[in-house]
ROPA-279797 format. One record per residue (C-alpha): residue in three letters; x, y, z. Coordinates in steps of 0.05 Angstrom, whole numbers, plus 5000, padded with zeros to 4 digits. Each point is the difference from the previous one (the first is absolute). Layout:
ROPA-279797
alaXYZ/...
This chain:
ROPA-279797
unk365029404215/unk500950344926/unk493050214971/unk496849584952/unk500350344931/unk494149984961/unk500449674934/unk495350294941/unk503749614949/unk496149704946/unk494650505010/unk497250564961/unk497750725025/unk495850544959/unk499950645047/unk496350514978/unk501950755019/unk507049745001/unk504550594968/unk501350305068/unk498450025073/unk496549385032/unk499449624938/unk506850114974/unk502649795071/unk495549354993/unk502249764931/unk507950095027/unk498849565052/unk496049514965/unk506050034948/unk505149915051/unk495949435024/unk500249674933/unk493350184973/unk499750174932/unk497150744998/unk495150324960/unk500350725011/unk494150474974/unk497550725007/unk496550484956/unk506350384984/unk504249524947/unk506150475000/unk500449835084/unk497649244983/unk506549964952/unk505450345054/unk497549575049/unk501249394971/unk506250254979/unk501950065060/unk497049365030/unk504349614949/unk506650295011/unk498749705071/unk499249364965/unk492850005012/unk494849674945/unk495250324980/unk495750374949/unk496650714998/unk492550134976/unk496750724999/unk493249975030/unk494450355008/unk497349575061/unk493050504996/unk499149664928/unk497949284998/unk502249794937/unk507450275029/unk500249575052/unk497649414957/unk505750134953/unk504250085060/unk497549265020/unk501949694937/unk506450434984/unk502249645066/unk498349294992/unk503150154922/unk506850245042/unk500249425051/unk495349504988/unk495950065064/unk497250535055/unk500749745078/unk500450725031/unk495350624983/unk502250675036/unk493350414986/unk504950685028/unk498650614947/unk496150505034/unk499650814998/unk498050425061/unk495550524975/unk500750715015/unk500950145086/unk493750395009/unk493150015029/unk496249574966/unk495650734962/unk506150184975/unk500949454963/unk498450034928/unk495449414989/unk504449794940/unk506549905040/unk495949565061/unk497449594947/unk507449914971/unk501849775068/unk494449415000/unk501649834928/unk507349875021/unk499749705065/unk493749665011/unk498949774920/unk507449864992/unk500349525057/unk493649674975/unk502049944926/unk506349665017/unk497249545045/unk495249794954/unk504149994949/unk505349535027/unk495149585039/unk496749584946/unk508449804994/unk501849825066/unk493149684997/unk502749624938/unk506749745034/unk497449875069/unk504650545038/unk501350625005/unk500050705047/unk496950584994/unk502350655046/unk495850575002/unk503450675033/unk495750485038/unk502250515042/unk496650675034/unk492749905005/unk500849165011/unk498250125075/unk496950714995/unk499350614954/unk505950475002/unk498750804998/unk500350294930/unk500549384961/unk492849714994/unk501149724937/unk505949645015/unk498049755067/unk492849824971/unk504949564944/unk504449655061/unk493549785031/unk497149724935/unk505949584990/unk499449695064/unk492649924989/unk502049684927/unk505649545032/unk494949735055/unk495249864940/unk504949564955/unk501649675062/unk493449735005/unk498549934940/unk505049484975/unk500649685073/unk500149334955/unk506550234969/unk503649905065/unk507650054950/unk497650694984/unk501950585060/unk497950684998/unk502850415058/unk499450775010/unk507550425023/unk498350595028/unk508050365002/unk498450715044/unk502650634980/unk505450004957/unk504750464973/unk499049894927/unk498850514934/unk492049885015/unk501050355063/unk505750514987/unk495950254937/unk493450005025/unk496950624979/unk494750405050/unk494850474997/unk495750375046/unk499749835072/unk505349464983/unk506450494982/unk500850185067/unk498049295028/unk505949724955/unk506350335032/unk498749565061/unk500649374957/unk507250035005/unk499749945074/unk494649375009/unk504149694937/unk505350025056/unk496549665061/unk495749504957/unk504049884934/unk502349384975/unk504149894935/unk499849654935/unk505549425017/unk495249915067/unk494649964953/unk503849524953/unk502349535063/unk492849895024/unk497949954915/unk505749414994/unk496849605057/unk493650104983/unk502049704925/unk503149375035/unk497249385020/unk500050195070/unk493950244982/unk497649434968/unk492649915016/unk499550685021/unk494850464974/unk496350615018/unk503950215049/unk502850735008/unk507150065007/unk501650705038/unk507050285009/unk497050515043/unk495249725050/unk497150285062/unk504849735047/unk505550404953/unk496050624995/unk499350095072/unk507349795016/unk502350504948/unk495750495026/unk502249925073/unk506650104974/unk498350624956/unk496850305069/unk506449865047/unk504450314956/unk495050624981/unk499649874934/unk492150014988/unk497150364948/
């Protein structure tokens, strides 16, 4: 029996973050599911070639630069959307930054504070930004992505792991709080390691610049990749998870990790 091909027709996606990697992957396949696709990221010049590109694949869609650490962005973002299309029923809360790879000293407090700004006040501006919205028209689905640091911390990245775990934390909240808004979802992804510019330019120091070089190996054994990402993203965005909400969707869960690491072992390819 064929696969049953899901249908985002008639819907409309904001995805922040989206000028390359995860989120870029997310708003193509919400395009080639017949979303219309609003693509946003701080940079406009990469906001502008993506949807570019987007639209030669006949894709509809619209670019905003955002700033997703500044409120009033995302706000703007919000309307500039609803302006575009008429309507928000999917809210990709992706843009994040990693932080330098480092122990957590080493750090310059400016640069962890960047990371919290980014990841764990971007995610809560545009949820409560879009919210009073979806609030308004009685649907709509909020995804959250979280990553290293959902389950526990991981070594030389307190900041962002600390940020992963707060969006969890923030996703479980909503939940509960607007229980009576059983139209509303908000759902956490949580897509592994994967090989995007975030992790190819990640910049170390310290302790970490030697702890780096075996990235490339572990990215081997546990990585995922952005279409993955995008796959698990689409169905999440569907109405087979209709009445779903606060739930974390994991590409890589423990069963995976341990078969993966079985594997790794037989074949001598630890780290």
């Amino acid at each position: 029996m064929a696969k049953q091909q899901i249908s985002l027709t008639g819907k409309v996606a904001v995805i922040t973050g989206s000028s390359r990697g995860i989120g870029r992957a997310i708003a193509e396949r919400y395009g080639r599911a017949g979303a219309r696709v609003v693509v946003s990221s701080n940079c406009a010049d990469a906001v502008g070639q993506v949807v570019g590109e987007l639209r030669r694949q006949g894709i509809v869609c619209e670019g905003v630069p955002c700033d997703v650490s500044d409120l009033g962005q995302v706000q703007a973002l919000v309307q500039r959307a609803i302006d575009a299309f008429g309507q928000i029923d999917i809210w990709v809360n992706n843009a994040a930054i990693s932080g330098p790879f480092a122990p957590t000293l080493d750090v310059p407090p400016e640069e962890w504070r960047r990371v919290i700004e980014v990841n764990v006040f971007g995610c809560y501006h545009g949820c409560v930004s879009v919210l009073p919205h979806m609030i308004e028209r009685r649907s709509g689905k909020i995804i959250n992505l979280s990553g290293g640091g959902a389950v526990r911390s991981q070594r030389y990245l307190s900041a962002y792991s600390s940020s992963k775990a707060a969006i969890v934390r923030l996703t479980e909240g909503l939940t509960r709080d607007y229980k009576e808004y059983p139209y509303i979802s908000f759902n956490v992804l949580t897509p592994g390691m994967v090989p995007t510019d975030m992790m190819s330019g990640i910049r170390s120091i310290g302790a970490g610049i030697q702890a780096v070089k075996v990235l490339p190996k572990i990215m081997k054994i546990f990585g995922t990749t952005a279409e993955e990402t995008a796959e698990v993203a689409l169905r999440m965005a569907s109405s087979a998870t209709d009445g779903v909400s606060g739930k974390v969707f994991e590409l890589m869960p423990r069963r995976r990790i341990f078969w993966r690491l079985a594997t790794a072992a037989l074949r001598g390819n630890l780290p």
